[in-house]
C-alpha positions as CSV (number, residue, x, y, z in Angstrom):
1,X,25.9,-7.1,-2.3
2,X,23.4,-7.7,-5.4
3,X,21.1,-4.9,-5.7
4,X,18.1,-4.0,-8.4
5,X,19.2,-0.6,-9.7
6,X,18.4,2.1,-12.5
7,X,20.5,4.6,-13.6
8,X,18.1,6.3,-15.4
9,X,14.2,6.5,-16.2
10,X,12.4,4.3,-18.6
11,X,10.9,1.2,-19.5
12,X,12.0,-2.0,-17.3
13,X,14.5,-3.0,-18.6
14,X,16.7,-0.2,-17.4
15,X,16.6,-2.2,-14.2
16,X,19.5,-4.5,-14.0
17,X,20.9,-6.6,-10.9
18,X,24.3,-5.7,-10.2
19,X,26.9,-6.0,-7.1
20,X,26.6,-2.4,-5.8
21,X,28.9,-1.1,-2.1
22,X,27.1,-2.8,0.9
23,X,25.6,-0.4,2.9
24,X,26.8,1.3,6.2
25,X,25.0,0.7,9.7
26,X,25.3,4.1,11.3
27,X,24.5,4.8,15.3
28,X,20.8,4.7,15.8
29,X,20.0,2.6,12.7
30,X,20.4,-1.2,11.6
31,X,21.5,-3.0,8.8
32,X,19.3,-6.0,7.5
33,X,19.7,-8.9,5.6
34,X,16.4,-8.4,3.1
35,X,14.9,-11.9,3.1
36,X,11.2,-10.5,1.1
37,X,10.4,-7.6,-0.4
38,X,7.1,-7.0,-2.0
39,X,6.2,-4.8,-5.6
40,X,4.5,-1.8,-5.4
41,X,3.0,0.7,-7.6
42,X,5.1,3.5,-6.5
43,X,8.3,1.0,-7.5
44,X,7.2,1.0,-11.1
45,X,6.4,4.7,-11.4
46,X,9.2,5.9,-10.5
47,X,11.2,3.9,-12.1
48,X,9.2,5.4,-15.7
49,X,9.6,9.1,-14.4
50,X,9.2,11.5,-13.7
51,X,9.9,11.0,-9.6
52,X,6.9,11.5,-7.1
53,X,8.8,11.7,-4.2
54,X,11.2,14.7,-3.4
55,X,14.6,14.2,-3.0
56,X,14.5,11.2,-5.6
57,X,17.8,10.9,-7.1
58,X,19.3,8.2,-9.1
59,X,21.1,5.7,-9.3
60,X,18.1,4.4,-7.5
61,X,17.7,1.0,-5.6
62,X,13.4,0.4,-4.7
63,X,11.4,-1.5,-2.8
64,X,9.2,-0.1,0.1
65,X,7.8,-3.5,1.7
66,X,10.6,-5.1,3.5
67,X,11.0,-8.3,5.6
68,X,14.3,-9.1,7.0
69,X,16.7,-10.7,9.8
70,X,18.8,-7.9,11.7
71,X,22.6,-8.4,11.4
72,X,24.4,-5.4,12.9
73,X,22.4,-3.0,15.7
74,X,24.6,0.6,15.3
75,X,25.2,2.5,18.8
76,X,22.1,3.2,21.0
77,X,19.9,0.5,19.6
78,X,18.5,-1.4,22.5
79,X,14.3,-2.1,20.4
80,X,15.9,-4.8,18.6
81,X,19.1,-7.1,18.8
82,X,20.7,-9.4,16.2
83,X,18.6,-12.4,14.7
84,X,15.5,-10.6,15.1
85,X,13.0,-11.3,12.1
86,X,11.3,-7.4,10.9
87,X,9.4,-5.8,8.9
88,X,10.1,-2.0,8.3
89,X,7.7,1.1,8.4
90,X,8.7,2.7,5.3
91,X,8.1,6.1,6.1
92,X,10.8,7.4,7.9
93,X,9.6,11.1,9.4
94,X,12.3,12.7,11.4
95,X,10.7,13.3,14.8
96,X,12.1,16.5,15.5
97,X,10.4,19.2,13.4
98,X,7.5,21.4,14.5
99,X,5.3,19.0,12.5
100,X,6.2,16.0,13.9
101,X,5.7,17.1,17.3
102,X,2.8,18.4,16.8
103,X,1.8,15.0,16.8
104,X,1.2,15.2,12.4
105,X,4.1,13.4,12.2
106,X,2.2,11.7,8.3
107,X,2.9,15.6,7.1
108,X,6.5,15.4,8.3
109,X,8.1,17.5,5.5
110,X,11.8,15.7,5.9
111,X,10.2,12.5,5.3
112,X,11.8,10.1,3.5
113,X,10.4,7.3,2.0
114,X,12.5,3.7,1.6
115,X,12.2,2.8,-1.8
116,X,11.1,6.1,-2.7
117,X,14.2,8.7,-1.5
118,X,16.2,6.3,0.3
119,X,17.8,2.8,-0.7
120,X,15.1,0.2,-0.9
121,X,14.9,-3.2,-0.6
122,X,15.3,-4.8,-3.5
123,X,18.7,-5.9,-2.9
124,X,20.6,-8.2,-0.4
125,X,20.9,-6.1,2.4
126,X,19.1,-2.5,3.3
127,X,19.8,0.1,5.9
128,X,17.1,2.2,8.5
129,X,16.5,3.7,11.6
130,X,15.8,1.0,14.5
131,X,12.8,3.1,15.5
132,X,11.1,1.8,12.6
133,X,11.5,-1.4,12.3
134,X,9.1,-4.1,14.4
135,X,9.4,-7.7,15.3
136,X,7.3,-10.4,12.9
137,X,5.4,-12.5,15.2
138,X,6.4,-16.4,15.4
139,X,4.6,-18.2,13.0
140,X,4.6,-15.7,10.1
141,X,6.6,-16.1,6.9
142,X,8.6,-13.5,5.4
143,X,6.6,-13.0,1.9
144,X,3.8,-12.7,4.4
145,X,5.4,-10.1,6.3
146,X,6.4,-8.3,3.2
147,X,3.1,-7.8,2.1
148,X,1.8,-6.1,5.1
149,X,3.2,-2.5,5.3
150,X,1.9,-0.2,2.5
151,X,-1.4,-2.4,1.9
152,X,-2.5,-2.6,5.0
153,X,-1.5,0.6,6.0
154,X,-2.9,2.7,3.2
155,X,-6.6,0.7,3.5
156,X,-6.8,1.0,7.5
157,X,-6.3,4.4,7.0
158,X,-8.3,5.3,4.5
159,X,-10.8,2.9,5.8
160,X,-10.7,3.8,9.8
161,X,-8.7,7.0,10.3
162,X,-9.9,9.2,7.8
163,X,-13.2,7.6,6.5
164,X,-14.1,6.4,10.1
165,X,-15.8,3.1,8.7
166,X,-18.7,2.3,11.3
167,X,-20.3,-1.1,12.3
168,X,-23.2,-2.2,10.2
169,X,-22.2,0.3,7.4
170,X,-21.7,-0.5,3.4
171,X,-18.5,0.5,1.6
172,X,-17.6,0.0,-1.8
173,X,-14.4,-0.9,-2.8
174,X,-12.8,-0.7,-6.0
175,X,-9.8,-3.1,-8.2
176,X,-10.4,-6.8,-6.7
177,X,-7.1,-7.8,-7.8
178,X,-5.3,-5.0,-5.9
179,X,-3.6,-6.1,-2.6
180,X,-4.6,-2.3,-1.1
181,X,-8.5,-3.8,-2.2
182,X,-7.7,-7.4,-1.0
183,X,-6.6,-6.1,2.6
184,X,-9.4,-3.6,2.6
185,X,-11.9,-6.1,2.4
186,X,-10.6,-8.0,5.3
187,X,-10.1,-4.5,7.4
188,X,-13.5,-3.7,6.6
189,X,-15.4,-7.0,7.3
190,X,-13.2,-6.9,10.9
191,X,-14.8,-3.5,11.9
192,X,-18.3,-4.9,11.2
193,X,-18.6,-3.7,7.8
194,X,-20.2,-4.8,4.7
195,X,-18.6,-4.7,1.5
196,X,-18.8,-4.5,-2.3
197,X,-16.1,-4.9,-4.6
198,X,-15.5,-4.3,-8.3
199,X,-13.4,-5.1,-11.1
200,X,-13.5,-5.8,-14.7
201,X,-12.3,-9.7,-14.1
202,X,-14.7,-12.2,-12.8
203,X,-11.2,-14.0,-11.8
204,X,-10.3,-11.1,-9.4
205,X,-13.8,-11.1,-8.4
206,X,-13.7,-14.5,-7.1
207,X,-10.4,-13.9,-4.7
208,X,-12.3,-10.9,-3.4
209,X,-14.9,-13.3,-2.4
210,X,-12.6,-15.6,-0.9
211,X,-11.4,-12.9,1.3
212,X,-14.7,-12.1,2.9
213,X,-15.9,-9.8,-0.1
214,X,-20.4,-9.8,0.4
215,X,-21.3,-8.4,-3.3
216,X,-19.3,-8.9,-6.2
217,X,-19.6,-6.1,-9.0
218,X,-18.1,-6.6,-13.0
219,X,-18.3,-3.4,-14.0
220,X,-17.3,-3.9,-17.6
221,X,-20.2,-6.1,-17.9
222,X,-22.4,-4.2,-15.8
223,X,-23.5,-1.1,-14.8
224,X,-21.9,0.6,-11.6
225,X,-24.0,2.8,-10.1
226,X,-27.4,0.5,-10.4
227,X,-25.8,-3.0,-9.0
228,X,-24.5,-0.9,-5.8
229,X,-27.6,0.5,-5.8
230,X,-29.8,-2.9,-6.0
231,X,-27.5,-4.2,-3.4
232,X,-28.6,-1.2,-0.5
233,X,-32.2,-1.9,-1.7
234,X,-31.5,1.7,-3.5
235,X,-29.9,3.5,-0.7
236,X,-26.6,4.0,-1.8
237,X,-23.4,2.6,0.2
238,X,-22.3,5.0,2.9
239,X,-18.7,5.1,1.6
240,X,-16.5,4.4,-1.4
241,X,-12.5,4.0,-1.0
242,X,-11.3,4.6,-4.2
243,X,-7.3,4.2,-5.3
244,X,-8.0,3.6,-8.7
245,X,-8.5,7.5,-9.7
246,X,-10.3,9.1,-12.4
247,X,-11.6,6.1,-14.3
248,X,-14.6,5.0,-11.8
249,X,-14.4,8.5,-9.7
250,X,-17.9,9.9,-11.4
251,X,-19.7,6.5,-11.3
252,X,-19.0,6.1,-7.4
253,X,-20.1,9.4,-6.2
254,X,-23.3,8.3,-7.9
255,X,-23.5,5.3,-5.8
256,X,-23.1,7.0,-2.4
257,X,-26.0,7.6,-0.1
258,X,-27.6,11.4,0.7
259,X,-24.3,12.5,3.6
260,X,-22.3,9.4,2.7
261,X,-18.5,9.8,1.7
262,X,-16.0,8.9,-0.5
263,X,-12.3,8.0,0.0
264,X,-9.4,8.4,-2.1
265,X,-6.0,7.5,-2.1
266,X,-4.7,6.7,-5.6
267,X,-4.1,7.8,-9.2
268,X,-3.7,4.2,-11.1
269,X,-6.0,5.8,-14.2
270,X,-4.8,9.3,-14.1
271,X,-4.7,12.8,-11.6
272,X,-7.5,14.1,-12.9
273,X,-11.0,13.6,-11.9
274,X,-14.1,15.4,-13.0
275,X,-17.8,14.9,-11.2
276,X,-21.3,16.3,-10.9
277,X,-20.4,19.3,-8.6
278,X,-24.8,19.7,-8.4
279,X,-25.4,16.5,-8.1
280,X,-22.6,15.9,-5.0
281,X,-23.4,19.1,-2.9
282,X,-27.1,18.0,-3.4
283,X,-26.3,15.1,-1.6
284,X,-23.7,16.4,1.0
285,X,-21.4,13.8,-0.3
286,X,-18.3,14.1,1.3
287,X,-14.6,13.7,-0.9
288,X,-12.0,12.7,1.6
289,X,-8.0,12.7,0.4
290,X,-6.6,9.8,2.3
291,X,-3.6,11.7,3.8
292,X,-0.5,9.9,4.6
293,X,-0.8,7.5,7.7
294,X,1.1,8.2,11.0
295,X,4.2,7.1,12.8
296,X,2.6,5.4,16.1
297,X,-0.5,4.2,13.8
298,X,1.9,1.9,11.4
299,X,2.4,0.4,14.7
300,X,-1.3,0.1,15.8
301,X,-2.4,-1.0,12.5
302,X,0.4,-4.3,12.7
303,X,-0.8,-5.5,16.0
304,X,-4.6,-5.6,14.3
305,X,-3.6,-6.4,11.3
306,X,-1.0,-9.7,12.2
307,X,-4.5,-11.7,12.4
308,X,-5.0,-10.8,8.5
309,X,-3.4,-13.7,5.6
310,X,-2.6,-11.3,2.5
311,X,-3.3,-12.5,-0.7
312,X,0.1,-13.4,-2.2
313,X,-0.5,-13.4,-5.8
314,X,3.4,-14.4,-7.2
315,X,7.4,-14.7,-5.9
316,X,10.3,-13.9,-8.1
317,X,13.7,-14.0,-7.4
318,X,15.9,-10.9,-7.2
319,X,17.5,-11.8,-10.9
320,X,14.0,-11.6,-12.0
321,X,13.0,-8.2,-10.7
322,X,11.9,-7.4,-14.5
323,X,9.3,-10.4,-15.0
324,X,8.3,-9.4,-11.7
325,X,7.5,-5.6,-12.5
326,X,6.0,-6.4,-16.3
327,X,3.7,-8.5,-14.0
328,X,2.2,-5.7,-12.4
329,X,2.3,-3.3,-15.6
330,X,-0.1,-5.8,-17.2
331,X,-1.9,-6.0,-14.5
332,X,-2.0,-9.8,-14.3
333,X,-1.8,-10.2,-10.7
334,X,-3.9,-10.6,-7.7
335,X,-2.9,-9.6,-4.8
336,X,1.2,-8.8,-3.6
337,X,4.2,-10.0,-5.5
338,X,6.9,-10.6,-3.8
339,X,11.0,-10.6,-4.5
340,X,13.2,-12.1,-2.8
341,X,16.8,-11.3,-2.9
């Protein structure tokens, strides 16, 4: 099969798209003919190096976001048959440690991750365990489908599991052209939320909007902390997700309400963050880590989230995995792109 692999770490063109062994369907797993597969951040850092998933070795195939037709079912597979259209949970716990069934299956220390420590999906055909992969309801396309695991995952729960996002309350959300932002907006504004967005591009700004976005904040052209404050007539906003990391972590503490919280789940600008530690416990703002989402909540989060149209921003064909990947290093995009094999 064709496959998008790296040998080694580095810029992107060590990628190339070469006929690699087609995978084998063992018992308890099926083998899929990838028909989408969308880009994600993790896919270009660990490509660069140096791996941020354990048991990352190379030659390395990526792609977490998968959307595909099953063509062989191994023994014991009864969830799905042959012909079926899926999209996979890429988190692949094992089920049978002490942590798993202790029900914190998200801290599952043997996980592996598809694109991340197991062959991913940019390629013709990928390999995984039946028991997490789930049927794509009629009517939805496969870029579609593609898009929907790791956004939508990562903003419900940051958003409803850990931040516990209430009706009639104000969150601020940061990076417009971001598909975790783009589905965040449309998670919030579901549960009854209003929500403020920022970004540094008035074009970003816009698709925000057309997503259901309420208040619309350029924060290289204006300040932060006053426009969210204006908008809650002073309050503050009761909670911020942030994934972008330390570039906007100080500014958005001081735009939370007395007791409100803040969110975060990503390092886009850096890992390290420094705040106003007086100024935070004065308030009883709360920092929340977004901890990694569950197995039977992937699940709970599709059947909600189906009803949601992600932003698609671009789709690039497998041969052009590298356009596709400078894409999001220049951050040009808005919203998912998609490759499809």
């Amino acid at each position: 099969m064709k496959a998008a692999i790296h040998y080694e770490h580095g810029p992107v063109d060590v990628v190339r798209v070469e006929d690699v062994p087609d995978p084998e369907c063992g018992p308890g797993e099926v083998l899929i003919a990838v028909r989408a597969t969308s880009l994600n951040r993790l896919d270009v850092l660990q490509r660069e190096g140096p791996p941020l998933i354990p048991g990352f070795s190379l030659p390395h195939i990526a792609g977490m976001d998968i959307a595909g037709e099953v063509t062989r079912t191994g023994f014991g597979v009864d969830n799905v048959a042959v012909g079926d259209r899926v999209v996979v949970n890429p988190a692949l716990h094992c089920g049978v440690c002490e942590v798993c069934l202790s029900g914190d299956d998200g801290m599952c220390p043997r996980t592996r991750v598809v694109g991340g420590n197991h062959p991913g999906g940019f390629a013709e055909h990928v390999v995984v365990p039946a028991t997490h992969v789930y049927r794509i309801p009629q009517g939805i396309d496969w870029a579609r489908a593609a898009a929907m695991p790791t956004n939508y995952s990562t903003s419900w729960h940051a958003l409803v599991v850990t931040g516990r996002l209430s009706i009639g309350e104000t969150v601020l959300i940061h990076g417009a052209g971001s598909g975790i932002t783009l589905a965040g907006i449309q998670v919030a504004k579901a549960a009854g939320a209003r929500v403020l967005v920022t970004s540094g591009s008035d074009e970003k700004l816009a698709v925000a909007e057309r997503v259901g976005a309420d208040v619309l904040i350029n924060h290289a052209t204006g300040n932060l902390v006053e426009e969210a404050r204006r908008a809650t007539g002073g309050r503050g906003v009761d909670m911020v997700l942030d994934h972008v990391g330390p570039a906007l972590f100080q500014q958005s503490i001081f735009c939370i309400r007395p007791h409100g919280r803040m969110v975060f789940c990503g390092t886009t600008t850096g890992t390290q963050a420094t705040f106003n530690l007086p100024f935070t416990y004065h308030f009883g703002i709360s920092l929340l880590g977004a901890d990694p989402y569950g197995y039977a909540e992937f699940e709970r989060m599709l059947d909600y989230c189906w009803r949601f149209d992600p932003v698609i921003d671009s789709e690039f064909a497998l041969a052009d995995i590298q356009r596709a990947m400078e894409r999001m290093e220049k951050g040009e995009s808005i919203g998912k792109i998609v490759v499809r094999p």
